[in-house]
C-alpha positions in Angstrom: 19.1 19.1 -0.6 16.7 21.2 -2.4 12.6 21.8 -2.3 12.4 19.6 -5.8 8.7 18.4 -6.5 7.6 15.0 -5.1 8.1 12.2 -7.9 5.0 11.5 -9.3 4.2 8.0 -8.0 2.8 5.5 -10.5 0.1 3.3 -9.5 2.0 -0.3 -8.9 -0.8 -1.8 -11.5 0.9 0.4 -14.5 3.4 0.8 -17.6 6.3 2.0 -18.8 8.0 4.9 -20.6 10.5 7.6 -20.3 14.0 8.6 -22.9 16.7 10.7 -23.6 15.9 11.6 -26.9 18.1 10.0 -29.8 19.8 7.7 -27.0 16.8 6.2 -25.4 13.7 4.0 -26.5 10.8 6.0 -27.7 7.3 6.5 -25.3 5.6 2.8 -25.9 2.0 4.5 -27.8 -0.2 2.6 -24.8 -0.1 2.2 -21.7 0.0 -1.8 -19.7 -2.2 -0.2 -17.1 -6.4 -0.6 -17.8 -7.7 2.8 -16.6 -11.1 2.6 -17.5 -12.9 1.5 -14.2 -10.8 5.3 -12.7 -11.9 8.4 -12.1 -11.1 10.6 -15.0 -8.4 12.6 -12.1 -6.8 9.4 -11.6 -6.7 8.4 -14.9 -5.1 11.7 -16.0 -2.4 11.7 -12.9 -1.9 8.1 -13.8 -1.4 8.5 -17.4 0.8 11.3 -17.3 3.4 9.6 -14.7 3.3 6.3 -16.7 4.0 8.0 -19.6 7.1 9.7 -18.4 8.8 6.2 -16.6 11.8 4.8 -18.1 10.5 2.0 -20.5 13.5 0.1 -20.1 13.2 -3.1 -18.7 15.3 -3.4 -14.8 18.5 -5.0 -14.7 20.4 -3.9 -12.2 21.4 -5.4 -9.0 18.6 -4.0 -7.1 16.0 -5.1 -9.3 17.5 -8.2 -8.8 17.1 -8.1 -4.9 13.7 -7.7 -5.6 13.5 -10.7 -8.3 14.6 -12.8 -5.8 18.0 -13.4 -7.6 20.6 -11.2 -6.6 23.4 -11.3 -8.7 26.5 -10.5 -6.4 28.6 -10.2 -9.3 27.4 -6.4 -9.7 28.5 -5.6 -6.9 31.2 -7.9 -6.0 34.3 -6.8 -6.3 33.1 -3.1 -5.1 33.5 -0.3 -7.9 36.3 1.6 -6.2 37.1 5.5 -7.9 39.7 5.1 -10.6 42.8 6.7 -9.1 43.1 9.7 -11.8 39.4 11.0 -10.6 40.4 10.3 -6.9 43.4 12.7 -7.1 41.0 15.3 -9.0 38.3 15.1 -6.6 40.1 15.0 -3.9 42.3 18.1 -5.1 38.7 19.5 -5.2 37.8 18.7 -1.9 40.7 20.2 -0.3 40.2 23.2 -1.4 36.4 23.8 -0.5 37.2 21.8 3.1 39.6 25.1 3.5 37.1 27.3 2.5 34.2 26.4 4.4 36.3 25.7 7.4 38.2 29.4 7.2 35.8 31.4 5.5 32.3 30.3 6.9 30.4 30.5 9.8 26.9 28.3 9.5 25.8 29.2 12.9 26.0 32.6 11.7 24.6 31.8 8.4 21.4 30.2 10.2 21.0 33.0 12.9 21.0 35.7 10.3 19.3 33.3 7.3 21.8 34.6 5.0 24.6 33.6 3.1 27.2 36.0 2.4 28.0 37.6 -1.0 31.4 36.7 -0.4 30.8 33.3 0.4 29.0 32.5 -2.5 31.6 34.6 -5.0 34.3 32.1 -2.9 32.3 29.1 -3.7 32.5 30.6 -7.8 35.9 31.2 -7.8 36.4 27.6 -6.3 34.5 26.0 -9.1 31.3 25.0 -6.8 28.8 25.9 -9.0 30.1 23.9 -11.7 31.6 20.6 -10.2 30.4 17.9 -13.0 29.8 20.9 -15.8 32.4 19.8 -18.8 36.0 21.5 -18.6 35.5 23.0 -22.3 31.7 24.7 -21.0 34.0 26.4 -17.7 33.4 23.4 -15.1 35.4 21.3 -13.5 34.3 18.4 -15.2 34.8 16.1 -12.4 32.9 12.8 -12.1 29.8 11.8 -10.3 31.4 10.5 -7.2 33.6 13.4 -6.4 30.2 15.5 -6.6 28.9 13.2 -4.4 32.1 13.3 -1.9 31.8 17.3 -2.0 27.8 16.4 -1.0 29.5 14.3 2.1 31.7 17.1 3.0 29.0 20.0 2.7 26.8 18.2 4.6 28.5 17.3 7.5 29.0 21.4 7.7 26.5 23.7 6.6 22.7 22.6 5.0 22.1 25.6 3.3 25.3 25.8 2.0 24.3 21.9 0.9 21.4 22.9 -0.4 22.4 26.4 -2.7 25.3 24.3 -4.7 22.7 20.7 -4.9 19.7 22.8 -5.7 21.7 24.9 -8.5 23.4 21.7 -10.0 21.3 18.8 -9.7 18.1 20.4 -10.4 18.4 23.7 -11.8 20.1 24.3 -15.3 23.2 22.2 -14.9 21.8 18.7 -15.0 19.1 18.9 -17.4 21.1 20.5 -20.0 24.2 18.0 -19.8 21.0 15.2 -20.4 19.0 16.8 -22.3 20.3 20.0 -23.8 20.8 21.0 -27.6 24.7 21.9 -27.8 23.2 25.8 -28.2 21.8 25.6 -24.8 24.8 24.3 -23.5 26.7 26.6 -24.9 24.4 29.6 -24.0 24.1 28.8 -20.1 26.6 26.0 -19.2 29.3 28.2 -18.8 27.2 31.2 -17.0 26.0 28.5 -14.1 30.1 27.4 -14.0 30.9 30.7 -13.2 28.5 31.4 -10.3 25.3 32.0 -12.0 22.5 30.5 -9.9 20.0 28.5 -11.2 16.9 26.7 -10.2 14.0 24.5 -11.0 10.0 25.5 -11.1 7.5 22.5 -11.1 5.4 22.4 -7.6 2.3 24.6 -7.3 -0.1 25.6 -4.5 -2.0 22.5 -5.7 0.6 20.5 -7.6 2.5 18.3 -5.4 3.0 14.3 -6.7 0.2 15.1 -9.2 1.8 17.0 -11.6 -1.5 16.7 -14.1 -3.2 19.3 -11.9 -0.6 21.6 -13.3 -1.9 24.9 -13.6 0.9 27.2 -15.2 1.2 27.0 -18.9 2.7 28.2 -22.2 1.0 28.9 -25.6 3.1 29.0 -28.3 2.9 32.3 -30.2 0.8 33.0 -33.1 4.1 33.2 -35.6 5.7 30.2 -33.5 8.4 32.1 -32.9 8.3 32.4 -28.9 6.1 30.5 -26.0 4.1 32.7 -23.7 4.5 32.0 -20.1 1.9 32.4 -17.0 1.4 30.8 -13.9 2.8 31.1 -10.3 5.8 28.3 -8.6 6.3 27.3 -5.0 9.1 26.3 -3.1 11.1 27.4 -5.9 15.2 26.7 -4.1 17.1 29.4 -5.1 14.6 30.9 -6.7 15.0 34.6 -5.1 19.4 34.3 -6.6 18.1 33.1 -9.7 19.2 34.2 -12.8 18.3 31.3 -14.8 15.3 28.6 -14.0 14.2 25.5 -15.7 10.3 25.7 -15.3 7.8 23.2 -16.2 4.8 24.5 -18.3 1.3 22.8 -19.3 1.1 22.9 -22.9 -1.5 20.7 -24.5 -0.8 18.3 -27.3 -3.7 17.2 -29.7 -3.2 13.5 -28.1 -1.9 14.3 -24.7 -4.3 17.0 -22.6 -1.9 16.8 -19.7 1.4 17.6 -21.8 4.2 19.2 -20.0 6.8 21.0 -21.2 10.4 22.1 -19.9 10.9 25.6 -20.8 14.9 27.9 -20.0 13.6 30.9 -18.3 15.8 34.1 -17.9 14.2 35.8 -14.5 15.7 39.1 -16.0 12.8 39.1 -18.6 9.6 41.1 -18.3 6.7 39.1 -16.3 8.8 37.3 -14.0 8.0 38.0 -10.5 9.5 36.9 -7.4 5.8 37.2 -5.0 7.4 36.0 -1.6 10.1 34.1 0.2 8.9 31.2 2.3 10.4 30.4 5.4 11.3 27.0 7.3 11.5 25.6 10.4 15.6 24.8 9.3 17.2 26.1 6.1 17.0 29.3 7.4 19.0 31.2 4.2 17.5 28.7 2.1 16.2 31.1 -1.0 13.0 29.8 -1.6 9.7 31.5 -2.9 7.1 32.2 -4.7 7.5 33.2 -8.4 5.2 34.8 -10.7 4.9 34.4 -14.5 3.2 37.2 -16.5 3.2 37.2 -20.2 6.7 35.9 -20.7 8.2 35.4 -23.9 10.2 32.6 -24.4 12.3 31.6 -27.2 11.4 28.7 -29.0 14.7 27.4 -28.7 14.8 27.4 -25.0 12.3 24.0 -24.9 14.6 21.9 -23.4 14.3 18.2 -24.6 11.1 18.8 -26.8 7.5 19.8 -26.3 5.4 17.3 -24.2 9.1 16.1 -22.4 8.8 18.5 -19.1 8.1 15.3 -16.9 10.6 12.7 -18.3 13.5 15.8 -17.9 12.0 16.0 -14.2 12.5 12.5 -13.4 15.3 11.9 -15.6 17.0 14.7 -13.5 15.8 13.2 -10.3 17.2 10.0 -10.5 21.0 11.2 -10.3 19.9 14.5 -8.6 18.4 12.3 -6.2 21.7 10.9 -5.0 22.8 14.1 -3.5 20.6 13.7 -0.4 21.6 10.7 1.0 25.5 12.2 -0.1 25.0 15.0 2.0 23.3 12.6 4.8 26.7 10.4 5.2 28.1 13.9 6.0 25.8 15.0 8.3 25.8 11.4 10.1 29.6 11.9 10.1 29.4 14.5 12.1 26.9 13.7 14.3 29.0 10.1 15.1 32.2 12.6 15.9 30.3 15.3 17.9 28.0 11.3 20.0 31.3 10.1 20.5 33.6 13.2 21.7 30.8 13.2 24.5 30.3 10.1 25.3 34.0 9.2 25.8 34.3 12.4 28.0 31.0 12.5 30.0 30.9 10.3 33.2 27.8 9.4 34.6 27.5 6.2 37.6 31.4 5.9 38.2 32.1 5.5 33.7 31.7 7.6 30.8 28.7 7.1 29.3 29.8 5.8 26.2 30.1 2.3 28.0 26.3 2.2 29.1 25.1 -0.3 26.8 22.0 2.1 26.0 24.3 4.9 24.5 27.0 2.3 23.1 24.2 0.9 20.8 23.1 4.3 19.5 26.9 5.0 18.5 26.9 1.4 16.9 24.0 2.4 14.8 25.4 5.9 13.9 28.5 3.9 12.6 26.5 1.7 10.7 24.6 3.7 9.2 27.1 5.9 7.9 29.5 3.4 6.6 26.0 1.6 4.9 24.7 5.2 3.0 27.8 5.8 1.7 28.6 2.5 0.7 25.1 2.6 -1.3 25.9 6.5 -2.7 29.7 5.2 -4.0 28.1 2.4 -5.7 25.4 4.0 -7.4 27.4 7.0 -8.3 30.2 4.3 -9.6 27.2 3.1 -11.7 26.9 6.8 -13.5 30.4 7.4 -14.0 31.4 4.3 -15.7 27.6 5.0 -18.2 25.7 8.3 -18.3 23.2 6.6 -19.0 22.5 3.8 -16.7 19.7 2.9 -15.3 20.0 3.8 -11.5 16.2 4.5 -10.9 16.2 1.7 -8.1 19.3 2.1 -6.6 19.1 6.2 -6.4 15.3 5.9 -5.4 16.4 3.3 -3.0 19.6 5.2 -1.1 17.8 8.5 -1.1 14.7 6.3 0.7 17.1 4.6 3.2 19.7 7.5 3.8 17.5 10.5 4.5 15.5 8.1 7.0 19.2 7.6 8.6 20.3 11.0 8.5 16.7 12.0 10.5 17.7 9.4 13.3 21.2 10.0 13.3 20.2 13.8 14.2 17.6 12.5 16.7 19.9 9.9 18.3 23.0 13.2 18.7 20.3 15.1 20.2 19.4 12.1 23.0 23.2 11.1 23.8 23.5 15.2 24.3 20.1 15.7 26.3 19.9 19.2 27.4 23.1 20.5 25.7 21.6 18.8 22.4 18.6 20.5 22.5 20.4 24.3 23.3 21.4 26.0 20.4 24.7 26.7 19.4 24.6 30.7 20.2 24.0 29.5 23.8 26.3 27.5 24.6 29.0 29.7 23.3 28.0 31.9 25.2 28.5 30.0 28.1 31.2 28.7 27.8 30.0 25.1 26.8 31.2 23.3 23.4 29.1 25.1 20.6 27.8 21.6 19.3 25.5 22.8 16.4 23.2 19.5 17.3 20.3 21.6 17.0 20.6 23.3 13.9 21.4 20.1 12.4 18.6 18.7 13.6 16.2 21.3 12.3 18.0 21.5 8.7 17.9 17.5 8.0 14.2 16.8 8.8 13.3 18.3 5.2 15.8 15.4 3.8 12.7 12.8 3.9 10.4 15.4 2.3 12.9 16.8 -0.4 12.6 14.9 -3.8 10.1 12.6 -3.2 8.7 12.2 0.3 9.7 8.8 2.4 6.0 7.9 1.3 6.0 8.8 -2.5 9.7 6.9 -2.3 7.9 3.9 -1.4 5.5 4.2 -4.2 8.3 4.7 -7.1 9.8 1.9 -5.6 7.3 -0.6 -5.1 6.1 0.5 -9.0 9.4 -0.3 -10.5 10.0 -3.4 -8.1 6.6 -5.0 -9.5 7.2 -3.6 -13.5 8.5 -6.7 -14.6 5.2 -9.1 -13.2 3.3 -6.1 -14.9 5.2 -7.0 -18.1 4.1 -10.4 -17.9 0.7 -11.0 -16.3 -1.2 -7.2 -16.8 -2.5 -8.0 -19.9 -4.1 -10.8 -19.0 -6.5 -8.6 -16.3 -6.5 -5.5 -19.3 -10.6 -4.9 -20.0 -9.8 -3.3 -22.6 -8.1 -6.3 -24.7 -10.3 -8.9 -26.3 -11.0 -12.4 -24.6 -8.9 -14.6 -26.9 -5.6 -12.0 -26.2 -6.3 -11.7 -22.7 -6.2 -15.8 -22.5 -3.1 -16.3 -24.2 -1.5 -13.5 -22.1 -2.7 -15.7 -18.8 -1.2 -18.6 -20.7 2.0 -17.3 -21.4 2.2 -15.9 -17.6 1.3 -19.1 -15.9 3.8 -21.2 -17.7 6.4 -18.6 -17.1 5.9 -18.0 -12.9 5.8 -22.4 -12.9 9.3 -21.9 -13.6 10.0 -19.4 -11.9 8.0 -19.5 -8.7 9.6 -22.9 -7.1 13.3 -21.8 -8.2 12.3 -19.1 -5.6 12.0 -22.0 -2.6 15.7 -23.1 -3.3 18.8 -22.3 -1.6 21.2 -20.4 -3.7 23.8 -17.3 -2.8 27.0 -18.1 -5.9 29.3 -15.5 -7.4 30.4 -13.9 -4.1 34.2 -13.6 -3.7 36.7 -16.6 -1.9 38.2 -14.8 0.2 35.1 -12.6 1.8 35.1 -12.3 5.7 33.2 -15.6 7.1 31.0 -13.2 9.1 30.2 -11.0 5.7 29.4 -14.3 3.6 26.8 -15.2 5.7 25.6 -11.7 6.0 25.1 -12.2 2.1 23.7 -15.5 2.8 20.9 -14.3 4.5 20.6 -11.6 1.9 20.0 -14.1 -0.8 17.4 -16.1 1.2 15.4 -13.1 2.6 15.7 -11.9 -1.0 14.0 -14.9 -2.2 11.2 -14.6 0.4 10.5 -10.9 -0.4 10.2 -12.2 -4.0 7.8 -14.6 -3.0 5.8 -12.3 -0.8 5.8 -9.8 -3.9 4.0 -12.3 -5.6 1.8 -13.6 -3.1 0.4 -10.0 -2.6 -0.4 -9.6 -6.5 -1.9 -13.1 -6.3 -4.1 -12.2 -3.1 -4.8 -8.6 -4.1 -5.2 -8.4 -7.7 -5.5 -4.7 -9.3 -6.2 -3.1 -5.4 -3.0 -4.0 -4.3 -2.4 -0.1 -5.5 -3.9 0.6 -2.2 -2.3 -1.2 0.0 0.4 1.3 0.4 1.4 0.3 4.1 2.1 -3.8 2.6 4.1 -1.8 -0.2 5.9 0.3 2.1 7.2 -2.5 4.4 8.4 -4.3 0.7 10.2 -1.5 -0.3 11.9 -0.9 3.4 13.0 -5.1 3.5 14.3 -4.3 -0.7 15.9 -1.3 0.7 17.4 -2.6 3.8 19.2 -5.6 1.2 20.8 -3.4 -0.3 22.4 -1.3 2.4 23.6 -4.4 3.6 25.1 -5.9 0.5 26.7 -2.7 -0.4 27.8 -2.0 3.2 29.6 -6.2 2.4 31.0 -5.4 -0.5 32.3 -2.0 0.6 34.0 -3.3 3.5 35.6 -6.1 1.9 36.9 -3.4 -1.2 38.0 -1.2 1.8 39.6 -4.4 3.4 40.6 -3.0 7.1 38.8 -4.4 10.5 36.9 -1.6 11.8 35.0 -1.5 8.1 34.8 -5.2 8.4 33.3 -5.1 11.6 31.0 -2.0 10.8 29.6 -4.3 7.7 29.3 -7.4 9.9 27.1 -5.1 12.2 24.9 -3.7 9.4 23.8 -7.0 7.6 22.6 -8.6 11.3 20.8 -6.1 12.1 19.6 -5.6 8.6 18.1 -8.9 9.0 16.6 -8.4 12.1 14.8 -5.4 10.7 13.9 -7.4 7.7 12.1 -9.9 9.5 10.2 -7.5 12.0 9.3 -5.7 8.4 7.8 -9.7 7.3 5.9 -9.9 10.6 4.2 -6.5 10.1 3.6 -7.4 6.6 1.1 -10.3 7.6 -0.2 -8.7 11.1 -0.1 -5.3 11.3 -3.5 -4.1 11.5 -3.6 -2.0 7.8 -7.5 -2.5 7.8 -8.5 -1.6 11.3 -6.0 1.6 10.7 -7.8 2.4 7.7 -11.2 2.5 9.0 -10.4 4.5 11.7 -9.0 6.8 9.7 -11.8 6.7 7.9 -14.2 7.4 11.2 -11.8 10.3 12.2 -12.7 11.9 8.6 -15.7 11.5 9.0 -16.7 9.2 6.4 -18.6 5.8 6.5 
């Protein structure tokens, strides 16, 4: 939970790229995309994202789902958390579970938007601030998935608390140095954030959202070439004002790329670095964000982190694990929400029964469940995917929980606040102070509504997405619609596509769901029954859109958005299947059974839209209302 920029969404007509240096493939020298029929600001905002993607081609199960081909053998039998990093996380978690339980207060925290000094020396001495730093750099050096199960339990409690610890670790220094740093950095600053040393990340500016190429900060590199010089101005920099260390992104022009970025270790004790303002929010209230000024700043050469032109590949590079603490955190804060829905509707009678057995509140409880038990079934299983490779590709699955469990975590909060009515909507202070169960539904409420906006908004989500979903038709049939390649190359590029896709295409009509375990419930086969079939008709539909809308399916970002939901909503219920039959008891059974038919519900209600909703007639009333013909 933290105010990180927006991905950058690449156009879904584009190309790859994007490394660890030394362990992954090089920046491809040109683009798949053609960008000469766009603007010269969309060719620079499209040029500079495509050049910072992952170049490697998808494999994992996700990319599968959208292939049309889900292979249940990733995820089938579910990756469960090796024992020995259980009993370390979960020594972990009992300790901060204590801590936050007897030594903080988050209504107070909220009220007073401020976190106490002592609460955040507690966290230190706890190890908080350091939870996947090495052991020999002063961390814990515990795994992925026990970072994300101290997510769950800090977000069921306090968001601010969530977001100082995500913010400092999974986007500030932490992160980016264990990917990307030399061993000096690591050295250097590891072991300062371990110890309670906050950090934080600068990249968003007053006019620098999803387009990072309209980037105004930037850094020249001294006349000797011994230091950078910093200036510019950040927003919504999280934990910016506690700061002592930020990871800020810089403009600094390359010969052949105009739009360069750089990632740059800045010390907010040197000279020129300003804090202007703190921002406020409508929840978060001791969030620490602000406005920070660079004047002049000298930075040591050695503190480019990655290598000059590399600011955006460390960005998204960081995002896609940092992205996974959101929807961590969310499975808390649905947690709670299902214990606070169901404590009241067990003990609140209304018409001669509690209320809990009207079938209008039993549903919502129903979905709360489900959507817990799904979120953290995708979170485990992508986090399982980092731990077992530091390095694996995860950009779908990450993209794709964050997508679906921040949208969760805003209904779960909405659906509380119904079951409550009145006593949902009245704060916490309140009804203390009458007397009434202090139920913070309010507060939670207000804090989570930022989840869908943090890291890449529910709409930039589905345009990262729906990019990497359609990468691999890019691979095969762009060049073949490339102006900027000769007739005869463009030809046998058309050639080579339509013999591959008359293979492919009809296998996509056939009936097909193997590799999934004997012995998995009858009501959870089926579940990934229907997930192989609708799989197969979203890959068909896919393809049917490229067919129908050539290069401007780019713009059809409401078609694209309903893709990416049905892609999304496959996996929540595979993993919620494979999960529960890991997990093995009835109510998880049942709770998976749950999710995958009304995942498929949802799924086809997301087809039907996709062929009837009226996209154009939105459009040019949208248009009207702007005033433009």
């Amino acid at each position: 939970m933290k105010a990180a920029p927006e991905a950058p969404p690449s156009s879904p007509k584009a190309g790859p790229d994007r490394g660890v240096p030394d362990k992954r493939p090089e920046p491809a020298s040109d683009s798949i995309i053609d960008t000469t029929k766009m603007s010269a600001g969309q060719r620079a905002a499209l040029e500079l994202a495509e050049s910072s993607r992952d170049s490697r081609e998808l494999s994992g199960f996700a990319a599968s789902l959208f292939d049309g081909s889900p292979d249940f053998r990733a995820i089938f039998p579910f990756p469960m958390q090796d024992p020995a990093a259980k009993a370390e996380g979960d020594a972990f978690l009992e300790k901060l579970g204590a801590f936050l339980r007897d030594k903080t207060d988050p209504d107070a925290i909220d009220r007073e938007g401020e976190i106490p000094d002592e609460v955040i020396g507690g966290l230190a001495t706890l190890g908080a601030f350091g939870i996947k730093i090495p052991k020999e750099l002063g961390g814990l050096g515990l795994s992925q998935t026990n970072y994300s199960r101290a997510a769950m339990l800090l977000g069921g409690h306090c968001g601010n608390l969530t977001a100082l610890l995500s913010a400092h670790q999974s986007i500030g220094i932490p992160q980016p140095l264990i990917a990307f740093g030399t061993d000096e950095q690591k050295k250097k600053y590891l072991p300062r954030c371990a110890s309670g040393d906050i950090s934080a990340f600068a990249l968003t500016e007053t006019e620098v959202g999803s387009d990072p190429a309209r980037m105004k900060t930037s850094a020249k590199l001294s006349e000797d070439g011994s230091h950078w010089v910093l200036d510019g101005e950040k927003l919504w920099c999280t934990n910016g004002l506690k700061a002592k260390h930020l990871i800020v992104m810089a403009r600094t022009p390359l010969p052949d790329k105009p739009n360069a970025i750089t990632a740059f270790i800045v010390e907010t004790s040197w000279p020129g670095v300003e804090i202007v303002t703190r921002c406020h929010f409508m929840g978060l209230k001791a969030l620490y964000n602000g406005v920070i000024r660079f004047s002049g700043v000298k930075i040591p050469r050695e503190n480019v982190v990655a290598g000059e032109g590399k600011g955006l590949k460390v960005a998204l590079t960081t995002l896609n694990t940092g992205r996974l603490t959101l929807p961590a955190a969310c499975v808390g804060l649905i947690d709670r929400c299902l214990e606070i829905a169901l404590d009241w509707s067990r003990n609140r009678e209304q018409w001669g029964q509690a209320i809990g057995k009207h079938e209008a509140i039993a549903g919502k409880l129903a979905d709360l469940a489900a959507d817990a038990f799904a979120t953290e079934a995708m979170v485990r299983y992508t986090s399982a995917l980092v731990d077992v490779d530091k390095h694996a590709d995860i950009r779908l699955e990450a993209a794709m929980a964050k997508l679906w469990g921040t949208e969760a975590g805003w209904r779960a909060a909405d659906s509380t606040m119904q079951i409550k009515g009145g006593r949902g909507y009245e704060t916490a202070d309140s009804l203390r102070a009458r007397g009434d169960k202090p139920d913070p539904i309010e507060r939670l409420l207000r804090d989570s509504r930022i989840n869908t906006i943090f890291e890449g908004s529910t709409e930039i989500m589905h345009l990262f997405i729906a990019r990497e979903a359609l990468d691999p038709h890019l691979r095969r049939g762009a060049a073949a619609l490339d102006s900027r390649k000769a007739t005869g190359d463009r030809l046998n590029a058309a050639v080579k596509a339509g013999l591959f896709y008359a293979k492919w295409y009809p296998v996509r009509w056939l009936p097909a769901s193997s590799h999934l375990p004997h012995d998995l419930d009858s009501g959870l086969a089926k579940g990934m029954r229907d997930v192989a079939k609708l799989s197969r008709k979203l890959a068909r539909t896919l393809f049917h859109s490229m067919a129908k809308n050539g290069p401007k399916l780019e713009r059809r970002q409401l078609l694209l958005g309903r893709l990416v939901d049905i892609g999304s909503e496959l996996l929540a219920m595979s993993a919620a299947a494979a999960y529960a039959h890991a997990l093995g008891d009835e109510r998880s059974i049942q709770t998976a059974r749950f999710v995958c038919r009304r995942g498929k519900q949802r799924i086809e209600a997301l087809f039907t839209e996709a062929s009837k909703a009226p996209d154009s007639d939105a459009y040019r009333l949208a248009k009207k209302l702007l005033g433009k013909d």
